[in-house]
N, C-alpha and C positions, 0 to 999 in steps of 0.2 A: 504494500500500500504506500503511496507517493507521501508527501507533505499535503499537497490539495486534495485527496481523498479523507486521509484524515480531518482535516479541517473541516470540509464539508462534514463529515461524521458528525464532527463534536457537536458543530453549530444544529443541526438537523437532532439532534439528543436532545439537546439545551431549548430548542424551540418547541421539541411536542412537551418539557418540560416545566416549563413557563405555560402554556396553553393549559396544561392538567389544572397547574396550580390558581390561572385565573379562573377555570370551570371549578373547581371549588369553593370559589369566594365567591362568585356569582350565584352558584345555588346555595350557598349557607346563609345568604343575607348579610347585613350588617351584622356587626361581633355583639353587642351590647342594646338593647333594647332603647334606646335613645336614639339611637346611631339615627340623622333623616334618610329620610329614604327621596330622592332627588324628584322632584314635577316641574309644571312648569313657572307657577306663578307663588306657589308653596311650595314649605318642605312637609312634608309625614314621617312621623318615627315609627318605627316597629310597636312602640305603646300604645299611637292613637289605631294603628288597625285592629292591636287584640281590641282596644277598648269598642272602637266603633262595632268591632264584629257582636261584641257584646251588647249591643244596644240595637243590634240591627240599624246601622246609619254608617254613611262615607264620607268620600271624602267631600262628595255635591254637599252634603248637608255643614260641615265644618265652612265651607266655604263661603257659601248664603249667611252663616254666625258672622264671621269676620266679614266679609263684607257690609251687612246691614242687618250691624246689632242696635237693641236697641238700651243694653246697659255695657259699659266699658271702666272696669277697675283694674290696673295693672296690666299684669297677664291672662286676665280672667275675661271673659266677653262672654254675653247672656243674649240671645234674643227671643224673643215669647213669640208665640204661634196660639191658633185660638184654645187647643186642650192641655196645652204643653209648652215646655220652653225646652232650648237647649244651650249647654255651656260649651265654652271651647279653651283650653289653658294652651298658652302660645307664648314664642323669646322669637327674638329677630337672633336671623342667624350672624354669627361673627365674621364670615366671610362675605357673602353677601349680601348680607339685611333682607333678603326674605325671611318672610313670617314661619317659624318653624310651627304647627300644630302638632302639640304631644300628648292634649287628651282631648275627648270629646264623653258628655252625659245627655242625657236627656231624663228630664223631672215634670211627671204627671202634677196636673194641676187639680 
């Protein structure tokens, strides 16, 4: 085997080995349940979908919150609907400044 055979070898290893190692982190998600999960105009954590899934609500519904709430404290944002309201707890993110949403509830009236 030459020097360029070789080489080619190594690099051709080294490339399906990086590929394995990115299709692992691709499917395991983010490390840490916080971690955002990237969109376009928001972020989402791995928290606000267990929680959304938990309420049956997405990320439509978080969205219509921050957009036009009709209470705003902090990180906390409330908008009422006629049987129900719902909350949304949200931090602007540090590199960007999109809105990161990391919980969502919703509270029978």
């Amino acid at each position: 085997m030459d020097i360029f055979e070789e080489i080619g070898k190594t690099l051709s290893d080294e490339i399906k080995s990086t590929g394995k190692h990115i299709r692992k982190q691709v499917r395991s998600g983010p490390a840490d349940k916080h971690a955002p999960i990237r969109s376009n105009k928001y972020l989402f954590t791995k928290n606000f979908y267990t929680k959304a899934a938990e309420w049956g609500l997405s990320e439509a519904d978080a969205i219509d919150v921050y957009d036009n709430a009709d209470k705003k404290e902090n990180n906390i944002i409330i908008k009422k609907y006629t049987n129900y309201e719902l909350g949304i707890e949200w931090s602007a993110d540090s590199v960007t400044g999109l809105p990161v949403i990391d919980d969502i509830w919703k509270k029978n009236d």
